[in-house]
C-alpha positions in Angstrom: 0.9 -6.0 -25.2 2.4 -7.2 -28.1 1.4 -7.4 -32.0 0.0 -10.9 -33.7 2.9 -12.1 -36.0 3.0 -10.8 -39.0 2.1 -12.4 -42.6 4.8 -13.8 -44.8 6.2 -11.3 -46.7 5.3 -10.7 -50.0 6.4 -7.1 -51.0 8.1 -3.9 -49.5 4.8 -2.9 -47.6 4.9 -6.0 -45.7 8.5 -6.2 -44.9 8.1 -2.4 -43.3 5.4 -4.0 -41.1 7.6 -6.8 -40.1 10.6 -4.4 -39.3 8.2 -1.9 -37.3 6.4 -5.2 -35.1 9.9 -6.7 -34.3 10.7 -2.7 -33.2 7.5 -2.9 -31.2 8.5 -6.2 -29.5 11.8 -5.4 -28.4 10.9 -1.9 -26.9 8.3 -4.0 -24.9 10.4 -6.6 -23.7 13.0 -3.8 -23.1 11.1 -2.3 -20.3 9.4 -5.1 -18.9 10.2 -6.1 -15.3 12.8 -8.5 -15.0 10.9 -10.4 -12.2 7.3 -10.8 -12.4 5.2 -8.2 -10.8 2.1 -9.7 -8.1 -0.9 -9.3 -9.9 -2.5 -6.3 -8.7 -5.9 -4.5 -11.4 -4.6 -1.2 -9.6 -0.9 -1.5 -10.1 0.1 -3.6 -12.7 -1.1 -4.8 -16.0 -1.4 -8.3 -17.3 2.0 -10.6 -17.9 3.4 -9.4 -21.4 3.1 -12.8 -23.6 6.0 -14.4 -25.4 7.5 -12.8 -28.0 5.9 -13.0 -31.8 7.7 -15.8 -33.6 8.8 -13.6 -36.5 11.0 -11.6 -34.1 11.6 -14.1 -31.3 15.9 -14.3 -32.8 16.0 -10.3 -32.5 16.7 -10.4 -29.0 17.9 -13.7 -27.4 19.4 -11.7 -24.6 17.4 -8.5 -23.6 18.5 -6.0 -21.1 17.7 -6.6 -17.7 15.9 -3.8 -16.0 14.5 -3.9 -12.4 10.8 -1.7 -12.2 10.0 -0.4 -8.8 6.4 -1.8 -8.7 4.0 1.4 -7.7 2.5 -0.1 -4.4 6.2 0.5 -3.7 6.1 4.1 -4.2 3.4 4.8 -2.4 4.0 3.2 0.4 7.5 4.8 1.2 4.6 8.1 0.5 2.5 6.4 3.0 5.6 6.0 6.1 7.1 9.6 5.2 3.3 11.1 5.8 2.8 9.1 8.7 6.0 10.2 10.5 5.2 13.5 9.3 1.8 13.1 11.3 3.9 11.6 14.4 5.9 14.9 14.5 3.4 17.0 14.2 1.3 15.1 17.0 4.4 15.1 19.9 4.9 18.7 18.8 1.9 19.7 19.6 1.7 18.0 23.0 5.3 19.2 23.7 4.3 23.4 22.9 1.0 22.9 25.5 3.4 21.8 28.2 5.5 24.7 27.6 6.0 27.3 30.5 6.4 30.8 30.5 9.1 32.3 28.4 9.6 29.5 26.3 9.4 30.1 22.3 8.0 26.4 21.5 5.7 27.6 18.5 8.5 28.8 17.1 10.9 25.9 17.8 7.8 24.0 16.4 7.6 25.6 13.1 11.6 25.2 12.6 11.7 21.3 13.5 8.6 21.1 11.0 10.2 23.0 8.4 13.8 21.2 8.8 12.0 17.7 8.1 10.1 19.1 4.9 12.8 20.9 3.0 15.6 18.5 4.9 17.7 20.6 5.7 21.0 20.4 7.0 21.6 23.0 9.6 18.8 24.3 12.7 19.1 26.3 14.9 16.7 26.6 17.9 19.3 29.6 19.9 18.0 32.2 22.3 14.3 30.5 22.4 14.4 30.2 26.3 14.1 26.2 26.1 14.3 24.4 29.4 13.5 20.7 26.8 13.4 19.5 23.7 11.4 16.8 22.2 12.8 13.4 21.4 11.7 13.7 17.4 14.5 15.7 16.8 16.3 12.3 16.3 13.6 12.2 12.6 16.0 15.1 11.4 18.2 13.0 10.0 20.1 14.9 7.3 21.4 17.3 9.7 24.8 18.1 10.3 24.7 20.7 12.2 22.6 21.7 15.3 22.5 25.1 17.7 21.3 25.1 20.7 23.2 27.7 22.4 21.6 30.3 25.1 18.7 28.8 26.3 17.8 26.8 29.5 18.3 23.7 28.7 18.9 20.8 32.0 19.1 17.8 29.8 19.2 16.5 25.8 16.8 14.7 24.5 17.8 10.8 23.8 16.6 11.3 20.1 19.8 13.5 19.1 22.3 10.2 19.6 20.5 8.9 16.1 21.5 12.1 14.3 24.7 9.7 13.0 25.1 12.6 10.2 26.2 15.4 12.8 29.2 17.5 12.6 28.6 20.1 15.0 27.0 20.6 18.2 26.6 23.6 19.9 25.1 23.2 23.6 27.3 26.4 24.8 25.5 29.0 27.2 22.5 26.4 28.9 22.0 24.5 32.5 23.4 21.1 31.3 24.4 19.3 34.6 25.5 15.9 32.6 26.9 14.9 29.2 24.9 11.8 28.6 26.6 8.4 27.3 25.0 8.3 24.1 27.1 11.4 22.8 29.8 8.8 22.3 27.4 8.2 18.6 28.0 10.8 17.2 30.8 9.3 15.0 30.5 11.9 12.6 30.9 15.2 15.2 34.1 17.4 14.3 33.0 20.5 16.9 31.5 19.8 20.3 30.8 23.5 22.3 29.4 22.7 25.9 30.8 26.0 27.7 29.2 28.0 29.9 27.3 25.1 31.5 27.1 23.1 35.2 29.0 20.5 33.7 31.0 18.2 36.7 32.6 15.4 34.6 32.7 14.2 30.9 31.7 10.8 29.8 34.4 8.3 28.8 33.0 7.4 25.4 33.6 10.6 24.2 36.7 9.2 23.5 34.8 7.1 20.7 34.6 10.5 18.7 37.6 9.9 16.9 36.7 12.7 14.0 36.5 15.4 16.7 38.6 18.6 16.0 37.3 21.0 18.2 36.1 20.9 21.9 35.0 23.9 24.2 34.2 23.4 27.7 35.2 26.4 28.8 33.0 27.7 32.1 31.8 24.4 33.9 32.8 22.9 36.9 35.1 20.0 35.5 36.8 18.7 38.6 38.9 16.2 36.1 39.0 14.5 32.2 38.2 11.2 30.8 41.4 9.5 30.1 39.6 8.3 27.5 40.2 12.0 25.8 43.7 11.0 24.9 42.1 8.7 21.8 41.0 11.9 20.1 43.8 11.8 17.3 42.3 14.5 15.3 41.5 16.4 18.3 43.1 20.2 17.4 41.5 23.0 20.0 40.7 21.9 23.5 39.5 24.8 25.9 39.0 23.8 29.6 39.2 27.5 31.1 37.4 28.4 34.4 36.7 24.5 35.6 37.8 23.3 39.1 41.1 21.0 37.6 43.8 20.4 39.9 45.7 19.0 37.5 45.5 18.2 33.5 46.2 14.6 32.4 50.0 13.9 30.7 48.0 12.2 27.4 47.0 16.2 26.3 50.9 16.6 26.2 51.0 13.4 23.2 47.8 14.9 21.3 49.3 15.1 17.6 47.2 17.3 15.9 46.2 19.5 19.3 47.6 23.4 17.9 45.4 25.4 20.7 45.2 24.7 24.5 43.5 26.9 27.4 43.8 25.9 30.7 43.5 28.8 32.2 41.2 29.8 35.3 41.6 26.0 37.0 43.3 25.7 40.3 45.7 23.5 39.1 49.0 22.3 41.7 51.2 21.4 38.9 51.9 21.3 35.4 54.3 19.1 33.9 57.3 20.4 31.6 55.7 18.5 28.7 52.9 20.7 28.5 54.6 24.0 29.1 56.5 23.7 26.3 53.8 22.5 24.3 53.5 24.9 21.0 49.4 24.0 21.1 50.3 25.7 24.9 51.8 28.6 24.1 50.3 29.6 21.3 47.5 30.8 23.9 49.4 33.3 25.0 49.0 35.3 21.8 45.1 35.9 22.4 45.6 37.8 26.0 46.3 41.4 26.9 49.7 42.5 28.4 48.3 42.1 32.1 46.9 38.5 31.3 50.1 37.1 29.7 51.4 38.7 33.4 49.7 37.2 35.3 49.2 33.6 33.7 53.6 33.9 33.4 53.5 34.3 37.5 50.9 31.3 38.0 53.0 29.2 35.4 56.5 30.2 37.8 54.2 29.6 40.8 53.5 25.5 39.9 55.7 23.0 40.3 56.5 21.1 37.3 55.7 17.5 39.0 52.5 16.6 41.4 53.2 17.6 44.6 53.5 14.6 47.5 50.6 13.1 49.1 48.4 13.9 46.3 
């Protein structure tokens, strides 16, 4: 609201009151919505009136300022709360339709807790988990998510919206499939998947171009997405103990590859490129004297080009 105009001035009592009404004024129009708020008894007050004559040439150009109307507030209150509610609701329905073994309740209270505080790491290891429910895609200030040692089959579609990710760690479960959405995880640096029943990888992980680190060490990789030879950034890959017969020549032309394991694969050749690879041989500084043995008599064994008829 604003002040009536003020009198002529007459003395230095009245020119106070003048100075003190134009102060008024401005501090109202000041903090006024720029655009007119809807006219709401609970939300809003009344449209502030023109300015009082006496002080209307104080302020020919007052600062614009943008107010968030309350409604607005309360209803970004009202959607949070109501996912909230969602959670808690599938949640509940996914612990009853747990089986024996399985830690749910306590998965539960993590998930919950994780959305409250958002956090930015959970972990949900060792808890005996053959699913999880889709609502973990709501946790979306994580960047990083562990999984490892339970008895997990599948991953739920909800992770692909967790566009903030950095790490994944699925090592140590029953995963038979990598499913296509992994390629959204734009953000992922470290992908661990060993230790699985893994028989291929999908070709859009290729689309992971911020990925440094990737462990799929223990599956049963009969070959690797050619698509793998995008990953620029792409600086450990460990493909021990898989079925490969052979490793494609783009791992030789990875620029920022430093550490490769290959070992434990039944392959029937290895090309010079890769033997001489630093990222290669750098390996063999992690292995005891009788493992650097025998890996040097498999490498003397291969022939260095793919063998005829294959």
């Amino acid at each position: 609201m604003l002040l009536p105009p003020a009198p002529v001035p007459t003395g230095w009592a009245d020119q106070q009151q003048i100075t003190l009404i134009a102060m008024f004024n401005k501090l109202n129009r000041l903090f006024r919505p720029a655009t007119p708020l809807a006219q709401n008894p609970r939300d809003n007050i009344a449209p502030i009136a023109s300015p009082c004559p006496v002080t209307a040439g104080l302020d020919a150009a007052p600062f614009p300022v943008r107010a968030r109307p309350a409604r607005d507030l309360r209803g970004g209150w009202h959607a949070y709360t109501a996912r909230l509610e969602q959670m808690k609701k599938e949640l509940n329905a996914w612990v009853k339709g747990g089986q024996e073994g399985e830690n749910r309740k306590e998965a539960k209270q993590r998930i919950i807790a994780c959305f409250l505080e958002r956090k930015t790491e959970l972990s949900l290891k060792r808890l005996q988990l053959k699913a999880l429910p889709d609502c973990l895609g709501n946790l979306t200030s994580l960047t990083a998510l562990y999984l490892d040692d339970n008895r997990l089959t599948e991953l739920p579609q909800g992770i692909g919206k967790l566009t903030a990710l950095e790490s994944l760690r699925v090592a140590h479960n029953h995963l038979t499939e990598l499913p296509e959405w992994t390629g959204k995880l734009t953000s992922l640096k470290k992908l661990y998947l060993d230790h699985n029943h893994l028989k291929e990888l999908p070709e859009r992980l290729g689309e992971l171009t911020a990925l440094a680190v990737l462990h799929v060490d223990d599956n049963q990789l009969t070959k690797l997405p050619e698509r793998l030879g995008e990953l620029t950034s792409l600086d450990e890959l460990f493909v021990k103990n898989n079925q490969l017969k052979e490793l494609p020549e783009y791992i030789g032309k990875l620029p920022s590859l430093k550490k490769l394991s290959v070992d434990g694969n039944p392959l029937t050749f290895l090309s010079e490129e890769i033997r001489n690879m630093r990222a290669f041989l750098k390996m063999n500084w992690y292995r005891s004297e009788s493992q650097k043995m025998a890996f040097d008599q498999l490498l003397s064994s291969l022939p260095f080009t793919r063998p005829a008829g294959r």
